[in-house]
N, C-alpha and C positions, 0 to 999 in steps of 0.2 A: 516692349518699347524697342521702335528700331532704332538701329546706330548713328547716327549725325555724318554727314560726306567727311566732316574732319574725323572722326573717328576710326571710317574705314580706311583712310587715305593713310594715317598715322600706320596702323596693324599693316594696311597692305605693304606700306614701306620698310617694317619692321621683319614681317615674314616672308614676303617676297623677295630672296636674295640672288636669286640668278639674273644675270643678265639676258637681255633680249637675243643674243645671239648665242651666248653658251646655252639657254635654254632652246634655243633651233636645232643647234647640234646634239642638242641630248635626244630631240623627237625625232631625230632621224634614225639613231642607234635601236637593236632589236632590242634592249635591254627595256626600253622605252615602250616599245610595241607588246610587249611580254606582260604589261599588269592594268589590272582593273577589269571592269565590266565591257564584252567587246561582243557583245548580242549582233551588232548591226556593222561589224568588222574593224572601226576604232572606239577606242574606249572613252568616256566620260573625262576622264583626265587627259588624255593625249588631246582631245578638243580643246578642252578647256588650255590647255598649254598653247595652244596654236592664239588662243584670243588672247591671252596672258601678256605674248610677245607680240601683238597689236596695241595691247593696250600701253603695255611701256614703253611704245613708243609713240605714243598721243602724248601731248602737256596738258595737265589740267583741268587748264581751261577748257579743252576742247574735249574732254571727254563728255559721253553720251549717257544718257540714262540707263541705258543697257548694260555700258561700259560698268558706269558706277555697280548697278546688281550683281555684273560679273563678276565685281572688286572682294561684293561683299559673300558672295557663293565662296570664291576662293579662302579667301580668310577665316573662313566658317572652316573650312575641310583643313585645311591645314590645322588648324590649331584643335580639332576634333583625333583629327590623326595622330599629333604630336601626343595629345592628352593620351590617346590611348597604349603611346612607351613601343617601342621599335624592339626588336631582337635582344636578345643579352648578348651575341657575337655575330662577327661578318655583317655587321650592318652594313658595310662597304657594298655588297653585294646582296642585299637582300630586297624582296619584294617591297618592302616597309617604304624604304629610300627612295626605291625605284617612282611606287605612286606619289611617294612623296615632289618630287624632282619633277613630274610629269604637272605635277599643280606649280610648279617655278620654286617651290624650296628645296634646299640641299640642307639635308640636315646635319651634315657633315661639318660644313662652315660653324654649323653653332658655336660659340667659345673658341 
């Protein structure tokens, strides 16, 4: 069963915590460039961060079917990732964070 546009919009808004613009500044940084799969020279999550901060700044209403897939790819990964438990130290600094942040979560912010 897929998720209802309220359902992903709810989760996206809940795990999606960076901003549109501090998440531009984090894809510029190498730390950014440094993780995931980068076969074809950027990676899966650096892209997906480039739509992320398109999409947050669409309203709504105007978001596109595409968009909405996007919403729901993203929140899948994030909360897979999360599920799967970060470093036991230097998360600050860890690969874990890194792809985290590259999909628009900081996992830092949590709590």
């Amino acid at each position: 069963m897929s998720k209802s546009r309220d359902q992903i919009w709810d989760e996206w808004r809940e795990l999606v915590n960076m901003a549109p613009q501090e998440l531009e500044e984090w894809l510029e940084t190498e730390e950014s460039k440094s993780v995931g799969d980068s076969d074809s020279g950027e990676s899966t999550g650096h892209k997906s961060g480039r739509r992320i901060v398109e999409i947050k700044r669409t309203n709504k209403d105007d978001l596109t079917d595409d968009q909405w897939d996007q919403m729901g790819k993203v929140v899948g990964y994030i909360k897979r990732h999360l599920s799967q438990g970060g470093p036991d130290d230097e998360v600050e600094q860890s690969d874990w964070r890194y792809s985290l942040m590259n999909w628009g979560h900081d996992p830092l912010k949590d709590g």
